[in-house]
Residue frames relative to the residue before (quaternion, step in Angstrom):
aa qw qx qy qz dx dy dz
X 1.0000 0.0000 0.0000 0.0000 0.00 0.00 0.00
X 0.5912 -0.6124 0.3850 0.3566 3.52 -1.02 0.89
X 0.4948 -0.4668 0.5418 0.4937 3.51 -1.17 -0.70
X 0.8499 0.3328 -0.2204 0.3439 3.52 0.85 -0.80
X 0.2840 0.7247 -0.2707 0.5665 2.91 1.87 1.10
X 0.5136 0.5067 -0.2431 0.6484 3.42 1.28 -1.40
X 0.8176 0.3648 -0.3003 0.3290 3.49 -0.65 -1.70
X 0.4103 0.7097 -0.3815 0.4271 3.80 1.35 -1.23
X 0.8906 0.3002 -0.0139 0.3414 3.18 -0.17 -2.02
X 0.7943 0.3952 0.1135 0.4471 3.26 1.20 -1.15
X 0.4462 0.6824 -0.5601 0.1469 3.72 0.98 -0.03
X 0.4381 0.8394 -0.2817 0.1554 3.54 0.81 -0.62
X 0.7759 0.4823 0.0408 0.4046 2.03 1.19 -2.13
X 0.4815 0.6972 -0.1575 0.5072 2.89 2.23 -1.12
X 0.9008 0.1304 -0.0526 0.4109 3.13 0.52 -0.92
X 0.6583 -0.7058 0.0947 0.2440 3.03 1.30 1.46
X 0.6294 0.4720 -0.4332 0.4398 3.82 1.21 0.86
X 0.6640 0.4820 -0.3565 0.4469 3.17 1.21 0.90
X 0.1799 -0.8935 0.2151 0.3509 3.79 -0.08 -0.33
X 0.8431 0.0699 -0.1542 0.5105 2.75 1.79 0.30
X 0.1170 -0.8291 0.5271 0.1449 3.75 -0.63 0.22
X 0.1450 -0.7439 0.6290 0.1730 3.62 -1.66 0.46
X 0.0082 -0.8242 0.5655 -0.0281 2.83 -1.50 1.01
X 0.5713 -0.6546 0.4290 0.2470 3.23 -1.52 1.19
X 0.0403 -0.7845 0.6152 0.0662 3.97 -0.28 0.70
X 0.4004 -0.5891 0.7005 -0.0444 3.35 -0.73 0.97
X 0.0573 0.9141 -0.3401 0.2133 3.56 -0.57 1.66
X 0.1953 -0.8286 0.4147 0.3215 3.61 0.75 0.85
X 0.8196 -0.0593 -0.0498 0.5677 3.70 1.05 -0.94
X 0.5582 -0.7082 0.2362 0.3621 3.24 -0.75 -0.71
X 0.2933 0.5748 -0.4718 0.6009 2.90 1.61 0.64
X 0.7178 0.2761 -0.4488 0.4551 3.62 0.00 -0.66
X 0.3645 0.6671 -0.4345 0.4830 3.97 0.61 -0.72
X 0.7966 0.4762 -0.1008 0.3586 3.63 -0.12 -2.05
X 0.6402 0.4970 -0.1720 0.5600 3.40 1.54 -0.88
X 0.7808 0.3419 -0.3574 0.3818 3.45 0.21 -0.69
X 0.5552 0.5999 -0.3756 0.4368 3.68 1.25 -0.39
X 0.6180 0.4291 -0.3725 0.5434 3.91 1.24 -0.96
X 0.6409 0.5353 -0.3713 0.4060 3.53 0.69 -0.50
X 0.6227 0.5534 -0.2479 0.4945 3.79 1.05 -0.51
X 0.4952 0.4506 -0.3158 0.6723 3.45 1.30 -1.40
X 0.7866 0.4836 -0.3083 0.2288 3.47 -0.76 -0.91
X 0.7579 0.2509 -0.1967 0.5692 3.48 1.51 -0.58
X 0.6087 0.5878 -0.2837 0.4511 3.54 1.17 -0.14
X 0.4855 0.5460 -0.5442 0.4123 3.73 1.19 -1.38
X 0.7217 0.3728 -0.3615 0.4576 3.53 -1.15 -1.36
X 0.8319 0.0405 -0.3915 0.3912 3.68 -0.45 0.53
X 0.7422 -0.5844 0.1057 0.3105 3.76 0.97 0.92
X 0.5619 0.6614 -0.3539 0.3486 3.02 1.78 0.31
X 0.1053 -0.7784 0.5721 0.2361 3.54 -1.21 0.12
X 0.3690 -0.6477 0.6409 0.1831 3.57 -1.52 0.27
X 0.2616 0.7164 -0.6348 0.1244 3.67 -0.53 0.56
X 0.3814 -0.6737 0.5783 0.2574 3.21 -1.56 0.94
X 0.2519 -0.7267 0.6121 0.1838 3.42 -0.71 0.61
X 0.8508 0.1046 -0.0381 0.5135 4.06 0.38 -0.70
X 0.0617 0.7447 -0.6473 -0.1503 3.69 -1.13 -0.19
X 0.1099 -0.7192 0.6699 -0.1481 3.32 -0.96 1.20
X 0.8239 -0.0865 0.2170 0.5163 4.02 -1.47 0.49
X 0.8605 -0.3921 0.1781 0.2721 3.46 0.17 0.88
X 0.6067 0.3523 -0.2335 0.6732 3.40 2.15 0.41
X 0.2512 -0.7018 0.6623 0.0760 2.48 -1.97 0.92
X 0.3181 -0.7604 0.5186 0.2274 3.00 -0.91 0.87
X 0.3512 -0.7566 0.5387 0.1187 3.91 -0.69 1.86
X 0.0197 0.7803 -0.6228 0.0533 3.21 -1.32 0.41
X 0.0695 -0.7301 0.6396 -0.2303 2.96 0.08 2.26
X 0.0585 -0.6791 0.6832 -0.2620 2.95 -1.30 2.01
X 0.3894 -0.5574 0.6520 0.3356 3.14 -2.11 0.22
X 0.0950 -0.7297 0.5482 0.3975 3.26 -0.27 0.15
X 0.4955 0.4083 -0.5192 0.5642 4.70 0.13 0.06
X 0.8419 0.0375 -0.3921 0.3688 3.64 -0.11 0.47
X 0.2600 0.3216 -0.7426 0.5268 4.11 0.72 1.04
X 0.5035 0.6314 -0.5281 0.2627 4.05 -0.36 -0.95
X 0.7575 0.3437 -0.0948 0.5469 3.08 0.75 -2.07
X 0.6327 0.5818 -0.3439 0.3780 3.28 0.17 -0.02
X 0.6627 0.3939 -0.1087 0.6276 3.54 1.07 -0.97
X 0.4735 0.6020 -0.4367 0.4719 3.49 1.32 0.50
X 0.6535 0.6085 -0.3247 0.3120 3.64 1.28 -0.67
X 0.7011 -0.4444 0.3597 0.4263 3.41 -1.12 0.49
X 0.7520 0.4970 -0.1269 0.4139 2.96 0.75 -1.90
X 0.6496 0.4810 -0.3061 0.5030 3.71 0.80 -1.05
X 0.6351 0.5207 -0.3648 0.4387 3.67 0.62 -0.63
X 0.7642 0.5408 -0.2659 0.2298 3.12 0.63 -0.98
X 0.3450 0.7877 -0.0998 0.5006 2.99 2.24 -1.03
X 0.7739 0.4284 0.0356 0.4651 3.01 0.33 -1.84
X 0.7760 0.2910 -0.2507 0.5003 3.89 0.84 -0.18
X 0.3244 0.7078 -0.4631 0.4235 3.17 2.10 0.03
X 0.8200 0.4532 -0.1192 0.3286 3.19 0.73 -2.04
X 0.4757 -0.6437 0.3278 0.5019 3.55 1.63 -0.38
X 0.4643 0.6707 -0.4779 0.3257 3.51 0.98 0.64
X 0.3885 -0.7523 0.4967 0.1908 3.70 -0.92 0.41
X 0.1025 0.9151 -0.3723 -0.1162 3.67 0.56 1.02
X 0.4087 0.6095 -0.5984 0.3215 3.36 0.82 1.21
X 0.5403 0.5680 -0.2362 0.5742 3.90 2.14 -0.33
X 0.1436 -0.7227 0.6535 0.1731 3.82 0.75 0.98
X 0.8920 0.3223 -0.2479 0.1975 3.56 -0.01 -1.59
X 0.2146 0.7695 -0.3001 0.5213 3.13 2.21 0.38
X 0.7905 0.2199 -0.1693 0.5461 3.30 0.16 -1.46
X 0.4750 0.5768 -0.4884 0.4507 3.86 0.64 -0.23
X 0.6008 0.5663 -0.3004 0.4776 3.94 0.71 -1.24
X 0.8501 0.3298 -0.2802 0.3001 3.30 0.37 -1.50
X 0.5486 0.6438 -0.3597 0.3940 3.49 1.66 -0.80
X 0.5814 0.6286 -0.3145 0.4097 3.51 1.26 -1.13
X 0.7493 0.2998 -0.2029 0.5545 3.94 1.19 -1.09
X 0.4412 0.5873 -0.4306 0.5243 3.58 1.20 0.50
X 0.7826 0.3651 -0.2014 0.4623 3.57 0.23 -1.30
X 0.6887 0.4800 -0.2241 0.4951 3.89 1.58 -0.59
X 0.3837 0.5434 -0.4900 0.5635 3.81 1.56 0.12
X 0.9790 0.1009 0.0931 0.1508 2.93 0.08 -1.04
X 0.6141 -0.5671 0.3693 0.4060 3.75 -0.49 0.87
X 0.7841 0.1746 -0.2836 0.5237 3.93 0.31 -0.90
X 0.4872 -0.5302 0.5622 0.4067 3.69 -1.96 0.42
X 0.5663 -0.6066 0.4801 0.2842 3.07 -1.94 1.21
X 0.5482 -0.7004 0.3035 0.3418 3.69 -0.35 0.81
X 0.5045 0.7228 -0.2880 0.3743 3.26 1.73 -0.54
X 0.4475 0.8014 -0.2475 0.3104 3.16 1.37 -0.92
X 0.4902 0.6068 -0.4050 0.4769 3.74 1.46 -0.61
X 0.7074 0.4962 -0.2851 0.4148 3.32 0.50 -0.93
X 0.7055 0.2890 -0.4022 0.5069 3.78 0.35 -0.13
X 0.5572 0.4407 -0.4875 0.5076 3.90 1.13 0.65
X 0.3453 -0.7977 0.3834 0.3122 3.37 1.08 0.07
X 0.1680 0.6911 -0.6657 0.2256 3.23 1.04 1.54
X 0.5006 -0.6270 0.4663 0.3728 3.89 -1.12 0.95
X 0.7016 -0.5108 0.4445 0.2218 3.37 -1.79 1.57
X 0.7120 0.3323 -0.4341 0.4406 3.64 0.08 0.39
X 0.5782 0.5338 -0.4060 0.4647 3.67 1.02 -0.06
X 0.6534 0.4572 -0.2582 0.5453 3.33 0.92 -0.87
X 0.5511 0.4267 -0.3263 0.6385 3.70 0.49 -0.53
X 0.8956 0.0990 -0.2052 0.3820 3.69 -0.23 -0.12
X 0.0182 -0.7828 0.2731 -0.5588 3.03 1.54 1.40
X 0.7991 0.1050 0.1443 0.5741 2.77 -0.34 -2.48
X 0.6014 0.5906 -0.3574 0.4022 3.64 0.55 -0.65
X 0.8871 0.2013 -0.0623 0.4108 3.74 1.36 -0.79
X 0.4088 -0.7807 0.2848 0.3771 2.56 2.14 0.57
X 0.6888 -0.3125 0.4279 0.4948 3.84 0.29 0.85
X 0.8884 0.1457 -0.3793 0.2136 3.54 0.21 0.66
X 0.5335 0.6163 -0.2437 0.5256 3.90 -0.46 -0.21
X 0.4281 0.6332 -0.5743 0.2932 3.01 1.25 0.55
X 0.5230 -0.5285 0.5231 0.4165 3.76 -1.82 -0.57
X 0.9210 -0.0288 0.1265 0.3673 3.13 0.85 -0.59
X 0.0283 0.8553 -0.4996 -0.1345 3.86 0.12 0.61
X 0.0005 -0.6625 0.7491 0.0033 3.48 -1.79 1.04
X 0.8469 0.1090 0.0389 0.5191 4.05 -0.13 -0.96
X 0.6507 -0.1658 0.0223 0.7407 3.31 1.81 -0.65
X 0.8381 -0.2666 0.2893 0.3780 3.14 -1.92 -0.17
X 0.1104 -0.8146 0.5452 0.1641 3.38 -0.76 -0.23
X 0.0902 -0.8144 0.5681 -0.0775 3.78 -0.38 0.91
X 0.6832 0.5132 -0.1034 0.5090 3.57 1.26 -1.08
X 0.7478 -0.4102 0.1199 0.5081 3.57 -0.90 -0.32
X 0.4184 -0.7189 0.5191 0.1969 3.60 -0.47 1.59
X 0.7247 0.4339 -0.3669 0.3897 3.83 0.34 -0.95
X 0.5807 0.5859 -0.3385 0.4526 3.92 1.23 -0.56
X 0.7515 0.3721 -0.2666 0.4750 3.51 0.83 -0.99
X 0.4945 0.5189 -0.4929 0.4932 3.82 1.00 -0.68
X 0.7851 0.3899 -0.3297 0.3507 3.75 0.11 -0.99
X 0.5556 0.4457 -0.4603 0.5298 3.94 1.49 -0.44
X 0.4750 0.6319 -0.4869 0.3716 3.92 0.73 -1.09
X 0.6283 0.7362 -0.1133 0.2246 3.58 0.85 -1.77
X 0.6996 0.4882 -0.0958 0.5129 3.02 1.23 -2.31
X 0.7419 0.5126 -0.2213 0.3714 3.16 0.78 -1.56
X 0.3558 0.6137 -0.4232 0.5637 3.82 1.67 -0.50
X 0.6480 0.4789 -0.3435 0.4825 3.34 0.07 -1.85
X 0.7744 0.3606 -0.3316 0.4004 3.57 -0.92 -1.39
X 0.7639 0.2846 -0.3976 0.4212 3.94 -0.27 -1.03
X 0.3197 0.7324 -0.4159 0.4341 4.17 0.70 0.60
X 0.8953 0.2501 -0.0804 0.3597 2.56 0.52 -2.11
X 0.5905 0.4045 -0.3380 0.6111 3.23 1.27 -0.68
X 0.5024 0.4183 -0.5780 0.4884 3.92 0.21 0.58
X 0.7443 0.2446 -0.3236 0.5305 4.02 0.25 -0.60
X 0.7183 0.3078 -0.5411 0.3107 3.64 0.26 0.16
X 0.5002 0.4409 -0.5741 0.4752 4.20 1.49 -0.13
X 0.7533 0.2437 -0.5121 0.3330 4.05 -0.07 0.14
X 0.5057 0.5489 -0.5218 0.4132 3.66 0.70 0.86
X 0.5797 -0.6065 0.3498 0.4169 3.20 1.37 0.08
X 0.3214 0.6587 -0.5443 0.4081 3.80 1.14 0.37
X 0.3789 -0.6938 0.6026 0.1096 3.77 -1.29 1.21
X 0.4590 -0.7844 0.3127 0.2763 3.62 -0.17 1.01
X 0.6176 0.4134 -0.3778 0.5522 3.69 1.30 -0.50
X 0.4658 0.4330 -0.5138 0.5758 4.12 1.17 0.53
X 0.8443 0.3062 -0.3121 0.3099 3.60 0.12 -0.23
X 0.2413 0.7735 -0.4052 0.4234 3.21 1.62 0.46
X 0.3431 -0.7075 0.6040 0.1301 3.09 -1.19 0.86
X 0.3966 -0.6285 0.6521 0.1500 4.22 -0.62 1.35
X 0.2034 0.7429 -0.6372 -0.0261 2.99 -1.23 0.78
């Protein structure tokens, strides 16, 4: 995956006010596939990111670049837990539930809806999501919205903001694991 592919898909996550993103990786083989993820791990660990493929399908993988200390924090919530033990996941076992989402999302052809939560969209959007089947929402930016509309328009906002900047600072020549955010 490019750098300008990361920053595209991912600045958020990059720059720590998000906790996770997915991406579609387009793949000639899998070794090369297999490479560009160790290459991501390899320049990202030391500031807290990971790269994991979660699916492969016609010649993509589907990436998942996360923090993993803030899915942690996240799966600390009342609300996110509660979700989460609905579906049979254990969210005090981040890399547990990471396993179980991976043989969830690979049974099967559609994404488990639960899945908001390991992007750290907030537990009432996702709950009302599934609860309304995708509809009735207030408001859509990164996901549905069902919960407080004026909080997410303004995160919807930041995250606009952020994938900007780190777009004008990778064509100033800024190296994307330098513009990472350490956590």
């Amino acid at each position: 995956m490019s750098e300008a592919a990361m920053v595209l898909h991912c600045a958020p996550t990059l720059a720590a006010i998000k906790t996770a993103n997915l991406v579609s990786y387009e793949y000639d083989s899998v070794s090369e596939m297999r490479e560009a993820v160790r290459s991501w791990n390899c320049r990202l660990r030391d500031k807290g990111v990971r790269v994991l493929p979660l699916r492969y399908q016609n010649r993509k993988a589907l990436l998942y670049i996360y923090r993993p200390s803030r899915l942690a924090a996240d799966f600390r919530d009342r609300k996110a837990k509660a979700l989460l033990h609905r579906f049979g996941y254990s969210p005090e076992k981040t890399g547990q539930c990471i396993l179980r989402l991976i043989k969830r999302l690979r049974g099967t052809e559609e994404f488990p809806h639960e899945i908001g939560l390991f992007l750290g969209y907030p537990p009432e959007d996702v709950d009302g999501f599934i609860c309304h089947h995708a509809k009735e929402y207030k408001c859509v930016g990164c996901w549905k919205v069902y919960g407080d509309e004026e909080k997410c328009r303004k995160l919807f906002a930041s995250y606009r903001q952020c994938t900007r900047q780190y777009s004008d600072d990778l064509r100033n020549g800024v190296d994307v694991a330098a513009m990472t955010i350490s956590e």
